[in-house]
C-alpha positions as CSV (number, residue, x, y, z in Angstrom):
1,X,4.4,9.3,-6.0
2,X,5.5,6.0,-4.3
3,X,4.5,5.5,-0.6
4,X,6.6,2.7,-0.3
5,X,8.9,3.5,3.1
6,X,11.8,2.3,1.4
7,X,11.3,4.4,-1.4
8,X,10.2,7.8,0.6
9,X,13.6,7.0,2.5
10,X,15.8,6.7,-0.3
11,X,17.0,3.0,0.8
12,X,15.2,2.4,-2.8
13,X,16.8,4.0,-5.6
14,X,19.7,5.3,-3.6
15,X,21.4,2.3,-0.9
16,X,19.4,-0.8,-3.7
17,X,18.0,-1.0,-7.0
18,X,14.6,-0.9,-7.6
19,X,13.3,-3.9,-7.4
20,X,9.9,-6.7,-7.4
21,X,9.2,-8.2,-4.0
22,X,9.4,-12.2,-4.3
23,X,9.3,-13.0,-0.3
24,X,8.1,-11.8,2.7
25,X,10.2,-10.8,5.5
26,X,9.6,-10.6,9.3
27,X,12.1,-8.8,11.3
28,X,11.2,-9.5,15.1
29,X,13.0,-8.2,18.1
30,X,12.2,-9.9,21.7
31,X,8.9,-11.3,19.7
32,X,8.0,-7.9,18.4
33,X,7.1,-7.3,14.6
34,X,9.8,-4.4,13.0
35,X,7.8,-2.0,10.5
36,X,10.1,-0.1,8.0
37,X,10.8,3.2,9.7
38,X,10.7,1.6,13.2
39,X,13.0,3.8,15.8
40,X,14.4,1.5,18.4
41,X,17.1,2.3,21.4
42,X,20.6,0.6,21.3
43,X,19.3,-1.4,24.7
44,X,16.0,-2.8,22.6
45,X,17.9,-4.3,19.7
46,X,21.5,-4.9,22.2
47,X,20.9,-8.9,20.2
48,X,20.3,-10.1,16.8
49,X,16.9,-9.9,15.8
50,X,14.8,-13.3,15.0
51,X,14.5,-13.1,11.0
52,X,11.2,-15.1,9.1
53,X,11.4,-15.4,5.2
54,X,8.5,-16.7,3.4
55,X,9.0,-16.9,-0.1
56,X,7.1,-18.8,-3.5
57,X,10.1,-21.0,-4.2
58,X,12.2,-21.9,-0.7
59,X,14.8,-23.5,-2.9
60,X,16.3,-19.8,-3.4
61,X,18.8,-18.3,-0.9
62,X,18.4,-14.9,0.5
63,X,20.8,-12.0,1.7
64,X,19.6,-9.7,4.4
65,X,21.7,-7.0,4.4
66,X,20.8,-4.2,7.1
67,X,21.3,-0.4,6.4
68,X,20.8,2.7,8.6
69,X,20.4,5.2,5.4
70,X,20.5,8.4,7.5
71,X,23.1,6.8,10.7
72,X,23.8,9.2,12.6
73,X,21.2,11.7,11.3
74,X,19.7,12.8,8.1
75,X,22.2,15.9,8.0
76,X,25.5,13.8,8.4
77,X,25.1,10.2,6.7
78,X,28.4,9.1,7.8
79,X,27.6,5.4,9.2
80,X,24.9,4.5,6.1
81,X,26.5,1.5,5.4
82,X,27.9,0.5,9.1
83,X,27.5,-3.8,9.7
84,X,25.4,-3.7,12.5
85,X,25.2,-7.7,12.2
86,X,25.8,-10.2,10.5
């Protein structure tokens, strides 16, 4: 059984394919590191985060696509796929 946050939340599998990590992704908030799982209040993340990619070849381009998987609650997955920035 997988222990992978992504995977234990369904974003994996469900929301995106499974798939092989090729980069590393830092998603910061007023200089603080975002873990997967993370619960934050509307007034912590009011701006656009700061977003690091480290990857083996930087010649590829990235998407960063943001999903909520359980918005507004687990029960009632209405705003899963909601643009919350871009």
């Amino acid at each position: 059984m997988s222990r992978d946050p992504l995977v234990v939340g369904h974003v994996v599998g469900d929301i995106i394919d499974p798939f092989n990590k090729s980069a590393s992704l830092k998603v910061l908030y007023n200089n603080k590191e975002l873990t997967n799982g993370s619960e934050l209040k509307p007034s912590q993340v009011a701006n656009e985060p700061r977003i690091e990619i480290a990857g083996r070849d930087m010649r590829n381009l990235y998407t960063l696509v943001m999903v909520d998987p359980d918005s507004p609650s687990p029960s009632n997955p209405t705003k899963r796929e909601y643009l919350h920035w871009k």
